[in-house]
Legacy VTK file of the C-alpha trace (Angstrom):
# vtk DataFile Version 3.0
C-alpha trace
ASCII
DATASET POLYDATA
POINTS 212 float
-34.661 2.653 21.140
-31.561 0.568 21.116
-32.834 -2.115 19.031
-33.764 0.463 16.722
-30.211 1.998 16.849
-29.067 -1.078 15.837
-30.842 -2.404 13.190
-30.181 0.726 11.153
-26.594 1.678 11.401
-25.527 4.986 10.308
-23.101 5.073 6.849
-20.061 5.849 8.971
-18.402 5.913 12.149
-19.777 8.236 14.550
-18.561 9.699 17.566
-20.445 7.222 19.947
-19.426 4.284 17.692
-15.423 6.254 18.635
-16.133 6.048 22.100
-17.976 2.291 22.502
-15.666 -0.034 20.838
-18.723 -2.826 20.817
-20.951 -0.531 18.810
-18.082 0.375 16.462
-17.845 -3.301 16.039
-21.461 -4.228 15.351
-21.913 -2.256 12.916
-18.750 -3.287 11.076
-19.258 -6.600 11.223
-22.816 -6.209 9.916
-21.581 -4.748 6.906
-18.774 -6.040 4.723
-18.753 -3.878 1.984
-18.445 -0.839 4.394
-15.716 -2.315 6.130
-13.598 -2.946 2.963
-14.735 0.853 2.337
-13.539 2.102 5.932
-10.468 0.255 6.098
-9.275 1.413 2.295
-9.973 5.170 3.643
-8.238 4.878 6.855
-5.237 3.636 5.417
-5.091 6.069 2.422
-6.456 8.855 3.777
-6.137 8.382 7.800
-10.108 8.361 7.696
-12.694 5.836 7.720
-14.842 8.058 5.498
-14.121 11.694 3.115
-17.170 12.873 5.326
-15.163 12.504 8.788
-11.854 13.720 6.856
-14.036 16.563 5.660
-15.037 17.488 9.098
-11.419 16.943 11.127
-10.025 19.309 8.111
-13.053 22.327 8.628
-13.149 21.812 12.909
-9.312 20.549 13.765
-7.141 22.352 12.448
-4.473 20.652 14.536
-5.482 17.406 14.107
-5.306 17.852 10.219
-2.306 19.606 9.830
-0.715 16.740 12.365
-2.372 14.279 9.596
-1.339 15.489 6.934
2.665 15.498 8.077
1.660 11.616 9.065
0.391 11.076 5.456
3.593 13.189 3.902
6.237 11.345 6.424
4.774 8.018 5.349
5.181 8.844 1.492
8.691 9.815 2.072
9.590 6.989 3.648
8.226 4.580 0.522
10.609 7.265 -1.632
13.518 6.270 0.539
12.720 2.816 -0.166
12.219 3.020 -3.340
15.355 5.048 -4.414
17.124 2.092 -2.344
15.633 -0.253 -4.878
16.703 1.551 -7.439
20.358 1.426 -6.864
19.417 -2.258 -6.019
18.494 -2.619 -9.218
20.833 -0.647 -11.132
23.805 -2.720 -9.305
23.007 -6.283 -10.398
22.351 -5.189 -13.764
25.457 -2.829 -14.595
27.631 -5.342 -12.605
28.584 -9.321 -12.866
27.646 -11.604 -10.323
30.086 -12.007 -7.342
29.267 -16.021 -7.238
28.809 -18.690 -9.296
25.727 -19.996 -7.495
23.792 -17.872 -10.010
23.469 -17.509 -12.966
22.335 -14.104 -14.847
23.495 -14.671 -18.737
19.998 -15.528 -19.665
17.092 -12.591 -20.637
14.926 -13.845 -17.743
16.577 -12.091 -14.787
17.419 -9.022 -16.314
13.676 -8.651 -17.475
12.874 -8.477 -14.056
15.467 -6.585 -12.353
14.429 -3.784 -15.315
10.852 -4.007 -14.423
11.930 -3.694 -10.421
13.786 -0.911 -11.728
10.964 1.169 -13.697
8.723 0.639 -10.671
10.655 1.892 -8.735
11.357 4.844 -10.700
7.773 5.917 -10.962
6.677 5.043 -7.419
9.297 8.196 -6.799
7.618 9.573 -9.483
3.972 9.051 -7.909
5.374 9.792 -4.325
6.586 13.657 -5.032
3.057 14.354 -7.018
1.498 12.966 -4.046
3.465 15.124 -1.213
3.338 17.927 -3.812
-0.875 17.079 -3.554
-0.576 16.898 -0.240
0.772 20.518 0.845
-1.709 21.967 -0.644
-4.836 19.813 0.308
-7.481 21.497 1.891
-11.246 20.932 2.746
-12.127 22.634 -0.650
-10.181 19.752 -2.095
-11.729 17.265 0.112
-15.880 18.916 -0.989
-14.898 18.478 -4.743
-13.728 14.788 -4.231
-16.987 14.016 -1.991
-18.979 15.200 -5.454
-17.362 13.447 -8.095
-16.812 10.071 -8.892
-13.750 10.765 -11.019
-12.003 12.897 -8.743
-12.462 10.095 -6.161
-10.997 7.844 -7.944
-8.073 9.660 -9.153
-7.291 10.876 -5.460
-7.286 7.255 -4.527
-5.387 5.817 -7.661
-2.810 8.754 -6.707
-2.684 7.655 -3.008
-2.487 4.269 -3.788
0.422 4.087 -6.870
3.584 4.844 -4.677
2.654 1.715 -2.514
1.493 -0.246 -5.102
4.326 0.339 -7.324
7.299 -0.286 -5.048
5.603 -3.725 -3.908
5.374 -5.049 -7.876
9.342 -3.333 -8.037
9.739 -5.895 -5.248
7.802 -8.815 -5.894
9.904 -8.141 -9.726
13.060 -7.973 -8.050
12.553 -10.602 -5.784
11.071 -12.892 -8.946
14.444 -11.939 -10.993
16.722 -12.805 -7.997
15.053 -16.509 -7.914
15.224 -17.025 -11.496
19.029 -15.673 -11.301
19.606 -18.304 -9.006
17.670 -21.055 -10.079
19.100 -20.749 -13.481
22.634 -21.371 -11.762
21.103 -25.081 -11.577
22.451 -26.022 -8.683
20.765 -28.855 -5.877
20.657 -27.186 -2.954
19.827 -23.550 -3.886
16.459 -25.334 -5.969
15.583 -27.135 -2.757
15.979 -23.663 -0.187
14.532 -21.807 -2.700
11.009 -24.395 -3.443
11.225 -24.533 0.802
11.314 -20.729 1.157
8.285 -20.188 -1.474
6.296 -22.816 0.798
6.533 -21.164 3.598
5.528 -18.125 2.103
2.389 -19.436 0.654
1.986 -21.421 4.153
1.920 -17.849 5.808
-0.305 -16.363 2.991
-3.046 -18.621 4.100
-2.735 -18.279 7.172
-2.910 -14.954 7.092
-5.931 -14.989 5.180
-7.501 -17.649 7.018
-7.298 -15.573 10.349
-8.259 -12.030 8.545
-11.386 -14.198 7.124
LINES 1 213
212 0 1 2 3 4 5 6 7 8 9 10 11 12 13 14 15 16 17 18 19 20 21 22 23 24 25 26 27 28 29 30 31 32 33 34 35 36 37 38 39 40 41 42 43 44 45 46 47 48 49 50 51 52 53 54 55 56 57 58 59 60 61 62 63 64 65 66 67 68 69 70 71 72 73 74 75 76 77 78 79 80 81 82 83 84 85 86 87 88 89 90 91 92 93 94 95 96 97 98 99 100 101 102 103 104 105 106 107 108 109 110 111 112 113 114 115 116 117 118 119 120 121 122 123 124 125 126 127 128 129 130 131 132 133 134 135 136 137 138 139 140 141 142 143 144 145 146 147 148 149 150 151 152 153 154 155 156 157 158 159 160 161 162 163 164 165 166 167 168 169 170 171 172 173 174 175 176 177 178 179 180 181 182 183 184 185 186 187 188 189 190 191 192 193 194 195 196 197 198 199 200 201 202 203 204 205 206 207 208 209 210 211
């Protein structure tokens, strides 16, 4: 009967699988595609699957009120980061450089800082539809999205765009902010700056390596 448990694992987590960590795990690591699937839903959503987030939202009411404030909290915290990035943003361009170890007349940097800044701008944007959303969720929300495609994906796109968007603001500001100071053409600043990009990349693998 085990053997038979185990060779055909259910299509998501169930309350055994909760309670036995090692049974949780074999059937995750049998199955890539549903792990990329439960991790994308825990992190978005709070669930592994719209079936279990279905079912805390119908049976716990307490438990899905509590993760729904989680969910809202954690948008308004990528708002507060966001509007920081803004004024970021709107700082370096509106004012002139305090040093000349950089150097911002060229089009390059300012490209950037105003592509840091629209991100930025609509990850707020993004973040108030989705605590607006939010509020009002409910498990009739949560049926409709289980049968439709589209609605899926537009829950998750909408989940998904106030994160997404303030990391390219910051991977746009941080891009404008090198080129600023690698334009300034000075020795040192190339060499910390080619070192600092290494060791990024280093870590990137490394990363990856250990996730893989």
């Amino acid at each position: 009967m085990d053997s038979e448990h185990k060779s055909n694992p259910p299509d998501v987590l169930t309350d055994f699988d909760r309670r036995t960590a090692s049974g949780a795990m074999d059937r995750l690591q049998q199955s890539l595609p549903f792990l990329v699937h439960a991790a994308v839903f825990l992190v978005l959503l709070g669930a592994p699957s719209l079936e279990i987030l279905h079912q805390i939202s119908v049976d716990k009411k307490e438990k899905w009120t509590e993760l729904k404030q989680v969910l809202t909290d954690r948008t308004t915290n990528i708002n507060v980061v966001s509007a920081l990035l803004v004024a970021s943003c709107a700082s370096y361009i509106t004012t002139p450089p305090p040093t000349d170890i950089s150097s911002w007349h060229p089009q390059f940097p300012y490209v950037c800082m105003l592509g840091s800044y629209g991100c930025a701008m609509l990850s707020i944007v993004f973040g108030f539809i989705q605590m607006l959303y939010l509020s009002i969720m409910g498990p009739g929300d949560i049926k409709a999205v289980q049968t439709s495609t589209f609605k899926l994906v537009a829950l998750l796109m909408l989940l998904i765009m106030p994160l997404a968007l303030l990391l390219l603001s910051a991977c746009c500001a941080g891009v404008g902010y090198t080129g600023a100071l690698w334009l300034g053409n000075i020795l040192w600043i190339k060499v910390v700056i080619t070192a600092s990009y290494a060791v990024l990349l280093f870590i990137i693998f490394m990363i990856v390596a250990a996730l893989y």
